[in-house]
VMD Tcl script that builds the backbone (N, CA, C; Angstrom):
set m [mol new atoms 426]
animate dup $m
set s [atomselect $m all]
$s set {name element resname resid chain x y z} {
  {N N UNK 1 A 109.914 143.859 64.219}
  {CA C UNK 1 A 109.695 142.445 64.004}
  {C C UNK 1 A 109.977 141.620 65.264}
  {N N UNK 2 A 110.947 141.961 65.844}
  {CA C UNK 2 A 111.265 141.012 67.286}
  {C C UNK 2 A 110.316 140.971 68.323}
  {N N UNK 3 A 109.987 142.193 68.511}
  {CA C UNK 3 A 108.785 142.463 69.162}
  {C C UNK 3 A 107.446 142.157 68.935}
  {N N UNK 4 A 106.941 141.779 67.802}
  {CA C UNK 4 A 106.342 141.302 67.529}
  {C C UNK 4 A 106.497 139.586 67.701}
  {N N UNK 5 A 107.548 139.428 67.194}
  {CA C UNK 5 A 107.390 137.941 67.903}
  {C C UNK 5 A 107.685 137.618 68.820}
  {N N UNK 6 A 107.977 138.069 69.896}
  {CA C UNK 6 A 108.225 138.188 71.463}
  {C C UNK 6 A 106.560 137.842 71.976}
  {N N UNK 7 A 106.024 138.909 71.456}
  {CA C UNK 7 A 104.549 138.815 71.831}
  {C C UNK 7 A 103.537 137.998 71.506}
  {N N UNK 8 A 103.860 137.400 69.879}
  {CA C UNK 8 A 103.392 136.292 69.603}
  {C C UNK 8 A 103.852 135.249 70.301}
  {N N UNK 9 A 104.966 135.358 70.593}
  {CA C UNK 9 A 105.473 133.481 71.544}
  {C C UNK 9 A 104.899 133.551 72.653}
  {N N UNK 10 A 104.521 134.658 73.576}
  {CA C UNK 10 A 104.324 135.086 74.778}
  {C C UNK 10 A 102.671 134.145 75.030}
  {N N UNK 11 A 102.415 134.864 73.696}
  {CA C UNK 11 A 100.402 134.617 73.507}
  {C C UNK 11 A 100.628 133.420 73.358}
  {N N UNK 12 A 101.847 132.089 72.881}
  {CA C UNK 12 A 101.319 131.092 72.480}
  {C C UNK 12 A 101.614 129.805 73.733}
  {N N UNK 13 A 102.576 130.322 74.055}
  {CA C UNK 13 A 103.318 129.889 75.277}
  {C C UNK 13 A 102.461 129.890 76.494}
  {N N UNK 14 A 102.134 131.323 77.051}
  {CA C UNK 14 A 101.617 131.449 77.747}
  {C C UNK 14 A 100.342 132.100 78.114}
  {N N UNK 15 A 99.990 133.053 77.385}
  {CA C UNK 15 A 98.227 133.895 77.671}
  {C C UNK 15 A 97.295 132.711 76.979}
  {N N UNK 16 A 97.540 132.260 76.316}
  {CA C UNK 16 A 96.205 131.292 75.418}
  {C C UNK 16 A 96.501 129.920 76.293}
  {N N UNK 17 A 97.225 129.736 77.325}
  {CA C UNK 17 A 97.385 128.216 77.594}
  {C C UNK 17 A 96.833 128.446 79.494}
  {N N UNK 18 A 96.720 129.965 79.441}
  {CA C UNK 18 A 96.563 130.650 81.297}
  {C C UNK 18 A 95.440 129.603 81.780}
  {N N UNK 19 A 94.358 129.662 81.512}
  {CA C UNK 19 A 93.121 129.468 81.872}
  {C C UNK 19 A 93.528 128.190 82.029}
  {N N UNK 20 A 92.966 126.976 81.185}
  {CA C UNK 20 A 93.429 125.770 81.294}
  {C C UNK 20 A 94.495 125.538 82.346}
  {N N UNK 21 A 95.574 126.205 82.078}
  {CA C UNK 21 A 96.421 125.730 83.151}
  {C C UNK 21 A 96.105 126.171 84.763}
  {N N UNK 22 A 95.236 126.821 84.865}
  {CA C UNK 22 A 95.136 127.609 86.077}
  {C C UNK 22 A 93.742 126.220 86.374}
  {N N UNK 23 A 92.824 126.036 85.661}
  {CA C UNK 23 A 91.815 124.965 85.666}
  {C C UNK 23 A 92.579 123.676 86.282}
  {N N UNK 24 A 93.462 123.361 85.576}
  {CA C UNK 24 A 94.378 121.944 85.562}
  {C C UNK 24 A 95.000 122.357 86.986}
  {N N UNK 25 A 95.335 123.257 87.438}
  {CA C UNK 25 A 96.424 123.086 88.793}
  {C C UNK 25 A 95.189 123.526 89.547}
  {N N UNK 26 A 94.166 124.199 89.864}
  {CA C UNK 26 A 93.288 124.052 90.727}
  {C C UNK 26 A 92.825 122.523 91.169}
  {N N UNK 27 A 92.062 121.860 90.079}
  {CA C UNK 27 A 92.185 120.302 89.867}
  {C C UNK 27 A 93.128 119.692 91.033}
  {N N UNK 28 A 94.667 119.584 90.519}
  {CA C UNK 28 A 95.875 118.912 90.563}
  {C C UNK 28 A 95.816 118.985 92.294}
  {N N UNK 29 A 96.270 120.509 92.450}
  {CA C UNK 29 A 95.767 120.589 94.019}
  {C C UNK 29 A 94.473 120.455 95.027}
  {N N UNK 30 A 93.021 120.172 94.702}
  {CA C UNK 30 A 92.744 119.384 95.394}
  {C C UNK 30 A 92.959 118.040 95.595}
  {N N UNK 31 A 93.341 117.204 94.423}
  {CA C UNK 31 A 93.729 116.040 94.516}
  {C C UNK 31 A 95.187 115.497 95.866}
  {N N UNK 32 A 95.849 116.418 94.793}
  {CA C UNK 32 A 97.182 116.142 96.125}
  {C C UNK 32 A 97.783 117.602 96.269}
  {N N UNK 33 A 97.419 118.272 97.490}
  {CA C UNK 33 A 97.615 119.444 98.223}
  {C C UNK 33 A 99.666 119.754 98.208}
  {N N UNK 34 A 99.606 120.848 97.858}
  {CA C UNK 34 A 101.018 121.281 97.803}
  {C C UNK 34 A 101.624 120.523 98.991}
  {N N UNK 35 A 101.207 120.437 100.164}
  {CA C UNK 35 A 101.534 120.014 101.118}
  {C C UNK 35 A 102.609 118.695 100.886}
  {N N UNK 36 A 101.601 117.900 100.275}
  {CA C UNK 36 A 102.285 116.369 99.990}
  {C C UNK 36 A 103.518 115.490 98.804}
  {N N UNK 37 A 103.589 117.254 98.363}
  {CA C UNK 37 A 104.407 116.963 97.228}
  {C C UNK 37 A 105.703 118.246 97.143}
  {N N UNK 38 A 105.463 119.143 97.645}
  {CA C UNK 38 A 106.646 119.538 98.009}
  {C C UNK 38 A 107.976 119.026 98.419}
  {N N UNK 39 A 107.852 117.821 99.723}
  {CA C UNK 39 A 108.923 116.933 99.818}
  {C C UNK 39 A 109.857 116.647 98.890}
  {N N UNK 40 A 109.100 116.292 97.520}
  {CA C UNK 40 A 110.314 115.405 96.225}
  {C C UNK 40 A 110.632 116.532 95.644}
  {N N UNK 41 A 112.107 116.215 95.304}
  {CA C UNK 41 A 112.669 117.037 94.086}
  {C C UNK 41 A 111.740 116.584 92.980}
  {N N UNK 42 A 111.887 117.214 91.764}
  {CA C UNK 42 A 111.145 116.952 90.500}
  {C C UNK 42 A 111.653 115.856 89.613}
  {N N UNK 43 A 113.198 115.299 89.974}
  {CA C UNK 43 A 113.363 113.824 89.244}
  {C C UNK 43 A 112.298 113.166 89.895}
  {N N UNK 44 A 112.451 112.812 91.471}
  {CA C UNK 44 A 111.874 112.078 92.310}
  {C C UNK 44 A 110.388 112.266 91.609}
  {N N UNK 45 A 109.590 112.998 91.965}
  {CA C UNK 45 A 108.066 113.553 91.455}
  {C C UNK 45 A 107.558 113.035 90.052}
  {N N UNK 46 A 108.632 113.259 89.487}
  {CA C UNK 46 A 108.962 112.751 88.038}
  {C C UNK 46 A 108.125 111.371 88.270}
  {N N UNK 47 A 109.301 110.611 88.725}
  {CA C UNK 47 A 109.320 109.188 88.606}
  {C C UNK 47 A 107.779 108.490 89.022}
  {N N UNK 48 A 107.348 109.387 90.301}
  {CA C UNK 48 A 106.499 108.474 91.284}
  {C C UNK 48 A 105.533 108.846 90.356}
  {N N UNK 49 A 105.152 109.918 89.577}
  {CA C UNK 49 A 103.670 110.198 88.886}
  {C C UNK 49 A 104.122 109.364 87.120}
  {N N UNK 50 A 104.947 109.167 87.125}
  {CA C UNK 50 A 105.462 108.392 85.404}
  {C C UNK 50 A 105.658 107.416 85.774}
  {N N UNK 51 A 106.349 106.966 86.759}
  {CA C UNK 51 A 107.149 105.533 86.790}
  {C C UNK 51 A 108.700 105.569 86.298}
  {N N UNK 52 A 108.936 104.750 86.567}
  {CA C UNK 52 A 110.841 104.481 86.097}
  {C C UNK 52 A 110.480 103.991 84.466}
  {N N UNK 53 A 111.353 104.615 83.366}
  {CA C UNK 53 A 111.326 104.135 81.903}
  {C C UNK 53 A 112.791 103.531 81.928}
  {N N UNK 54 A 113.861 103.734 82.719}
  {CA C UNK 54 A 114.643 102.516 82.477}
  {C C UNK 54 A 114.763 101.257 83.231}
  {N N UNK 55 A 115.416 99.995 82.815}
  {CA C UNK 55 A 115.271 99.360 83.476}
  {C C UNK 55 A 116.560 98.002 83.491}
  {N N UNK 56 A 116.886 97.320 84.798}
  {CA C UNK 56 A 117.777 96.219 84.694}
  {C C UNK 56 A 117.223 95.285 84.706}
  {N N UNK 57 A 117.302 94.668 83.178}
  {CA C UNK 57 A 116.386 93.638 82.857}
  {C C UNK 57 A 116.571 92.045 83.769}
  {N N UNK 58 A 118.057 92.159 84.320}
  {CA C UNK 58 A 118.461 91.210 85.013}
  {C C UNK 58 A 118.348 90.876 86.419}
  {N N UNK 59 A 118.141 92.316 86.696}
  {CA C UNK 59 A 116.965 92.349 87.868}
  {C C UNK 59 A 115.984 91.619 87.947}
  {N N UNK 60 A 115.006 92.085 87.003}
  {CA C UNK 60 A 113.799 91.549 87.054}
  {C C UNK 60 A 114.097 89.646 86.614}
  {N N UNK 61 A 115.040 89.422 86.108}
  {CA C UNK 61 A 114.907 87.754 86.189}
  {C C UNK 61 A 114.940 87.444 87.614}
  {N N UNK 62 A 115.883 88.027 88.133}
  {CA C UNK 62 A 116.030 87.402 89.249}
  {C C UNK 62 A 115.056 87.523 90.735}
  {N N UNK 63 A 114.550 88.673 90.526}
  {CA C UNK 63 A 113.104 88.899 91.572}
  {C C UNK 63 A 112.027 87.969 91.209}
  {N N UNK 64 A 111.480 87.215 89.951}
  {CA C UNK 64 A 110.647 86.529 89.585}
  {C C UNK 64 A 110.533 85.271 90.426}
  {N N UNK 65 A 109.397 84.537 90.623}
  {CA C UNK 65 A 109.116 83.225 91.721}
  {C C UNK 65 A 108.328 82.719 90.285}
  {N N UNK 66 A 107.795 81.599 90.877}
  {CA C UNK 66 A 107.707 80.558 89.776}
  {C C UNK 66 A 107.034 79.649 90.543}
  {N N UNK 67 A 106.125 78.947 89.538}
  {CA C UNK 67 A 104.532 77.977 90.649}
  {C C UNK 67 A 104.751 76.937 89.482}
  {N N UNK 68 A 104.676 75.472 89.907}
  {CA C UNK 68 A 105.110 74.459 89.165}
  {C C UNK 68 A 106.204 74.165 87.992}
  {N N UNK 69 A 107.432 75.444 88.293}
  {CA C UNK 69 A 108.574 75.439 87.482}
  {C C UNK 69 A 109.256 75.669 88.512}
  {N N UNK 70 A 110.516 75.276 87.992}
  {CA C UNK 70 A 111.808 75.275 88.589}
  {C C UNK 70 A 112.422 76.175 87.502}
  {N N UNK 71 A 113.594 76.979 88.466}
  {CA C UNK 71 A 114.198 78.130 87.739}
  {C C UNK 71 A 115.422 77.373 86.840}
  {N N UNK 72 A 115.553 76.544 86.539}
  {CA C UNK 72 A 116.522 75.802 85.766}
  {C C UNK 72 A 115.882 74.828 84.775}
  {N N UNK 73 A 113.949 74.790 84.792}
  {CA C UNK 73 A 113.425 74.396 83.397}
  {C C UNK 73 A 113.549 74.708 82.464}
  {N N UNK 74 A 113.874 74.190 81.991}
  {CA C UNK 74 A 114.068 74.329 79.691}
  {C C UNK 74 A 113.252 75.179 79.548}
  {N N UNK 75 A 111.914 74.751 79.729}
  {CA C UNK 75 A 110.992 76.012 79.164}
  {C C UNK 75 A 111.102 77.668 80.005}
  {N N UNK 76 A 111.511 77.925 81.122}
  {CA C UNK 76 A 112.075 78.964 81.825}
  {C C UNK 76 A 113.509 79.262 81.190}
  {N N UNK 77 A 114.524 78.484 81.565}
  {CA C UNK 77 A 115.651 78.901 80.565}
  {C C UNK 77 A 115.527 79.234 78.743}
  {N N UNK 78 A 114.272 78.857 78.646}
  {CA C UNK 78 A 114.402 78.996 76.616}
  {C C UNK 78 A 113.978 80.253 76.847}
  {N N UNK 79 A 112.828 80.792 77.361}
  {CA C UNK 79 A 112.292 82.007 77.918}
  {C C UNK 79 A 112.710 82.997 78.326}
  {N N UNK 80 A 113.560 82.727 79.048}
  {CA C UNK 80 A 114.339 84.276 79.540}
  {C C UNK 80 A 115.747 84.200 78.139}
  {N N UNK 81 A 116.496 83.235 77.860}
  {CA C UNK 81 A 117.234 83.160 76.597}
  {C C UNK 81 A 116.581 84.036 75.570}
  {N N UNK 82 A 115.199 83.935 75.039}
  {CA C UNK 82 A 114.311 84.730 74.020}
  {C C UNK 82 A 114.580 86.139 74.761}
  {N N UNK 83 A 113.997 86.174 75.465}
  {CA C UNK 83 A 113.504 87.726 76.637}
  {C C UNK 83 A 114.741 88.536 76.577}
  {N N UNK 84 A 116.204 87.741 76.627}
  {CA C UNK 84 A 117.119 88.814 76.895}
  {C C UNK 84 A 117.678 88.845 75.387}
  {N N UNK 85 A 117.547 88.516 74.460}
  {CA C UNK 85 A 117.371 88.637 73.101}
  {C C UNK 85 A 116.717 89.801 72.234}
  {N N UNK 86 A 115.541 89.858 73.253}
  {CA C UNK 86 A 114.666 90.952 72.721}
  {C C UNK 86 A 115.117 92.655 72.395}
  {N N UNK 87 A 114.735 93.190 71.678}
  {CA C UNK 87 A 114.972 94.578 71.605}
  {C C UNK 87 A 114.872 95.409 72.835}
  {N N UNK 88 A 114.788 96.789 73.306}
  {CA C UNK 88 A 114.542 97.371 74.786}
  {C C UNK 88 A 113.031 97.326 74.484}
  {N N UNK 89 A 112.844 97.972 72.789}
  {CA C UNK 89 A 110.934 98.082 72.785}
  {C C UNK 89 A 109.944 96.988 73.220}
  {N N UNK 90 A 110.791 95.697 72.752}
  {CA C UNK 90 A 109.550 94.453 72.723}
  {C C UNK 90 A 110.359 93.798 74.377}
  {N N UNK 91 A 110.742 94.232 75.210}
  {CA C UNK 91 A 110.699 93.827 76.794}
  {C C UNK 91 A 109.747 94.891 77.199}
  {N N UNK 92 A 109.549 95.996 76.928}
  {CA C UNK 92 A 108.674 97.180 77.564}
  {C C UNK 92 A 107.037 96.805 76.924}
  {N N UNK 93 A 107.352 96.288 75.954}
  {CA C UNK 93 A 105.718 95.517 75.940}
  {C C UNK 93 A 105.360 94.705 76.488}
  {N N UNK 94 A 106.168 93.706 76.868}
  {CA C UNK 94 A 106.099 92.367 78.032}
  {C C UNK 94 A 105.584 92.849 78.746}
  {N N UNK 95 A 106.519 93.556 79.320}
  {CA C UNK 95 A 106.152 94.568 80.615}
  {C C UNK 95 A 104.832 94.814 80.364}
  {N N UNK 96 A 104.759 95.893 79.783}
  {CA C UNK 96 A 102.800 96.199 79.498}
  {C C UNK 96 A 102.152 94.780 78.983}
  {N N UNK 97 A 101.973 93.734 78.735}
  {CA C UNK 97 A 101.543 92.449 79.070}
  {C C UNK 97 A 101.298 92.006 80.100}
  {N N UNK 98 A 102.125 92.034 80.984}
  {CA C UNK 98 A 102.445 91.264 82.179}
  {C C UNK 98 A 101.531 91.883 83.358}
  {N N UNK 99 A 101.674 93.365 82.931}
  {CA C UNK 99 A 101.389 94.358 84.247}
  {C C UNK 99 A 100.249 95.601 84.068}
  {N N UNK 100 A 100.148 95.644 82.656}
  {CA C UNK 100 A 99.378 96.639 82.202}
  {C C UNK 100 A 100.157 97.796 81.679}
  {N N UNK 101 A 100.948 97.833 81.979}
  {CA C UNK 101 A 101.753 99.132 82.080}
  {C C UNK 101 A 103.754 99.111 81.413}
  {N N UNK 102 A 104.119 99.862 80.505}
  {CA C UNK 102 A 105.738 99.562 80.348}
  {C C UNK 102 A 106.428 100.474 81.169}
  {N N UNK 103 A 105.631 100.671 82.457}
  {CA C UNK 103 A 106.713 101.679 83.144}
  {C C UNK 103 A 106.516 100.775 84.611}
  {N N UNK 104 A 107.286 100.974 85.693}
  {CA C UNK 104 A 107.537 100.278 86.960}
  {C C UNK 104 A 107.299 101.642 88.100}
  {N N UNK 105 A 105.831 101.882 88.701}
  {CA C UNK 105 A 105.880 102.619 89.218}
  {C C UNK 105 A 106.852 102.902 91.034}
  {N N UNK 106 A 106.762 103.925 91.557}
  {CA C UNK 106 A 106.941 103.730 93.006}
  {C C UNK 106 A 109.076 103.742 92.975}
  {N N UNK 107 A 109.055 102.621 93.842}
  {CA C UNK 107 A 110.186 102.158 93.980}
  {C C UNK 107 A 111.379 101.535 92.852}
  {N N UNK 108 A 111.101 101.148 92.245}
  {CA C UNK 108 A 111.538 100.754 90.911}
  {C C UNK 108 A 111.821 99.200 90.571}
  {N N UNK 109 A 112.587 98.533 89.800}
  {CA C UNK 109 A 112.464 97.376 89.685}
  {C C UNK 109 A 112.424 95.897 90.344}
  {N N UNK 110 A 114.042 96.654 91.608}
  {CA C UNK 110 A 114.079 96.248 92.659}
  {C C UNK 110 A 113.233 95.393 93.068}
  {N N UNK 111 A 112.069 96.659 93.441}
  {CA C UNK 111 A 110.748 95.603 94.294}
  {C C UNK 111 A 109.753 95.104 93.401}
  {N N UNK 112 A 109.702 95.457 92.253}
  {CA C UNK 112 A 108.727 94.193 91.227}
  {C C UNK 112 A 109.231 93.284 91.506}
  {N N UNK 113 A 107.913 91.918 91.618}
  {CA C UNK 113 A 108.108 91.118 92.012}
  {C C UNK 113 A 106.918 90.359 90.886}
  {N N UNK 114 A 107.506 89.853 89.812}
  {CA C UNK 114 A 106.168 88.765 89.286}
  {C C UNK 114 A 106.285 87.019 89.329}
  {N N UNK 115 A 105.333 86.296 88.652}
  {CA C UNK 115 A 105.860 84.805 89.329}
  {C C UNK 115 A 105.315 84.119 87.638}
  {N N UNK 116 A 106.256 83.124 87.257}
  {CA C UNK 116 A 105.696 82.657 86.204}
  {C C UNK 116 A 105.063 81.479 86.932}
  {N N UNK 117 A 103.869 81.007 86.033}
  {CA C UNK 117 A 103.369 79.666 86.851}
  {C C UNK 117 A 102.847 78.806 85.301}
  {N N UNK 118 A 103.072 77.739 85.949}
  {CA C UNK 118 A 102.409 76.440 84.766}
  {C C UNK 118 A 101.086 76.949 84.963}
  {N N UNK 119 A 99.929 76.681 83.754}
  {CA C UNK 119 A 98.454 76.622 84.135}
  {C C UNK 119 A 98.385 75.166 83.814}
  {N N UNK 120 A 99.085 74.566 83.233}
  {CA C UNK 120 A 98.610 72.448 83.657}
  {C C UNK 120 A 97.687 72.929 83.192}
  {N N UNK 121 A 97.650 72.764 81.368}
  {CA C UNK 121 A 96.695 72.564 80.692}
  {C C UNK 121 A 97.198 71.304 79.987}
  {N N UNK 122 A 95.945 70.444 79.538}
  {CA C UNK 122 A 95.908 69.257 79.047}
  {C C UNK 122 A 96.728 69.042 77.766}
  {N N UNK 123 A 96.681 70.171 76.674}
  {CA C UNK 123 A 97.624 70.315 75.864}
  {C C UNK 123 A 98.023 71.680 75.558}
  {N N UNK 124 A 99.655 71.672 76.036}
  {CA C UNK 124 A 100.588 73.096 76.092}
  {C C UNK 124 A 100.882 73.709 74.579}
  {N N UNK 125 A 100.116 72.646 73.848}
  {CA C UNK 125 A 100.448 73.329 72.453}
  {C C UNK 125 A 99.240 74.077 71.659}
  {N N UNK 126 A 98.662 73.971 72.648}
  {CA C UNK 126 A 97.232 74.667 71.679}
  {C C UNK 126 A 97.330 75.831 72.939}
  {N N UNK 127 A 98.006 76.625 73.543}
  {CA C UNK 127 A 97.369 77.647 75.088}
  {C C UNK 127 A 98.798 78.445 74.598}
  {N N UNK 128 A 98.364 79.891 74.178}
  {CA C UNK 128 A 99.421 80.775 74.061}
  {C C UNK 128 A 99.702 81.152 76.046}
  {N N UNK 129 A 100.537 81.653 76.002}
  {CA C UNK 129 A 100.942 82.440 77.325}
  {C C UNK 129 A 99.658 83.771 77.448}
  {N N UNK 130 A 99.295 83.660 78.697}
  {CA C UNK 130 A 98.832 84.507 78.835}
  {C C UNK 130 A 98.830 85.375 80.590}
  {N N UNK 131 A 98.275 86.690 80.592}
  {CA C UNK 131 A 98.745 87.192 81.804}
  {C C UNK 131 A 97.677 87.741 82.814}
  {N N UNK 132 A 98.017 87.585 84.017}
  {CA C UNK 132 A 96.865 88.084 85.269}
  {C C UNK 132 A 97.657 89.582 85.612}
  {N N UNK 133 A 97.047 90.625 84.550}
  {CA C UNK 133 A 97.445 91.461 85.051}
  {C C UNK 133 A 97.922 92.379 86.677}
  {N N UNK 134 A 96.226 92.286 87.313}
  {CA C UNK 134 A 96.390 92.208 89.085}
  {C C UNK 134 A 96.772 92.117 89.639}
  {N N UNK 135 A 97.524 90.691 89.246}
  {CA C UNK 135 A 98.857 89.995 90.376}
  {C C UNK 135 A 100.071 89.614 89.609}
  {N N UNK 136 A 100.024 90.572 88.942}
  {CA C UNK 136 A 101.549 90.138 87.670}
  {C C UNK 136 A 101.729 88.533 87.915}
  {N N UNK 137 A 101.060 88.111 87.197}
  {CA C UNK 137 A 100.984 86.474 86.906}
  {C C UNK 137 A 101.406 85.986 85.234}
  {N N UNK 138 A 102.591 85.463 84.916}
  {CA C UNK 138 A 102.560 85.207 83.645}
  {C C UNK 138 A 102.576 83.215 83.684}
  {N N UNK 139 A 101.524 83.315 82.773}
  {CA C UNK 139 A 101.124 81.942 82.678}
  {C C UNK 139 A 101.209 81.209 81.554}
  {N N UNK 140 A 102.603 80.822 81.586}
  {CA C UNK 140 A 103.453 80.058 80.546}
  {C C UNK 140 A 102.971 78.601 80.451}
  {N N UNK 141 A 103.196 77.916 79.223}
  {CA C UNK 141 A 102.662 76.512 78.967}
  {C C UNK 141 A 103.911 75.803 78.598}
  {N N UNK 142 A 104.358 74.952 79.218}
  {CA C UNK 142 A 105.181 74.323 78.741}
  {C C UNK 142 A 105.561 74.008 77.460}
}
mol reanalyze $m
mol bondsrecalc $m
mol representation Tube
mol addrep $m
């Protein structure tokens, strides 16, 4: 019996998954040649092909710039008050709002850099927030 399932895990693990995987890393390496990725340990490697999944949310207040607000407006202070309120799940959707994405690739939060800006619409009560993904632009309405 052991032997038998030795050989079954073997087949499931590894002989039925060979091909594909041998397909997938042929692929993988023309894209990016052993050469260029050898350098990183596999946290590092990790990170740069996933992105960072944790994050200091207080960081990111404080890297943020701001286009017709001041960082001491009511509507900026009610905003980040909500934001640091939030669960970890519903900031990692912001995130994927803001940026496309709930992960922070590269370097990590540090260097994110997004900017809230007024869009100076005629009336702030009819214009949900909305975002320029491209240039991490979040465009809050008073």
């Amino acid at each position: 019996r052991k032997e038998y399932v030795d050989l079954y895990v073997n087949y499931l693990f590894n002989k039925s998954v060979q091909k594909p995987f041998e397909d997938f890393m042929h692929g993988f390496l023309r894209g990016c040649p052993t050469r260029n990725w050898k350098m990183f340990f596999p946290e590092e490697l990790q990170v740069l092909l996933q992105g960072n999944t944790t994050f200091d949310w207080h960081l990111l207040e404080k890297n943020v710039t701001y286009r017709q607000y001041k960082k001491l407006d009511q509507t900026i202070r009610n905003f980040w008050t909500v934001f640091h309120k939030l669960p970890e799940e519903k900031k990692k959707m912001f995130l994927a709002f803001l940026s496309g994405s709930d992960r922070i690739t590269g370097y990590g939060l540090e260097y994110f850099r997004f900017c809230i800006e007024d869009p100076q619409v005629e009336n702030p009560d009819e214009v949900c927030p909305y975002a320029s993904t491209c240039y991490f632009i979040l465009f809050l309405p008073r």
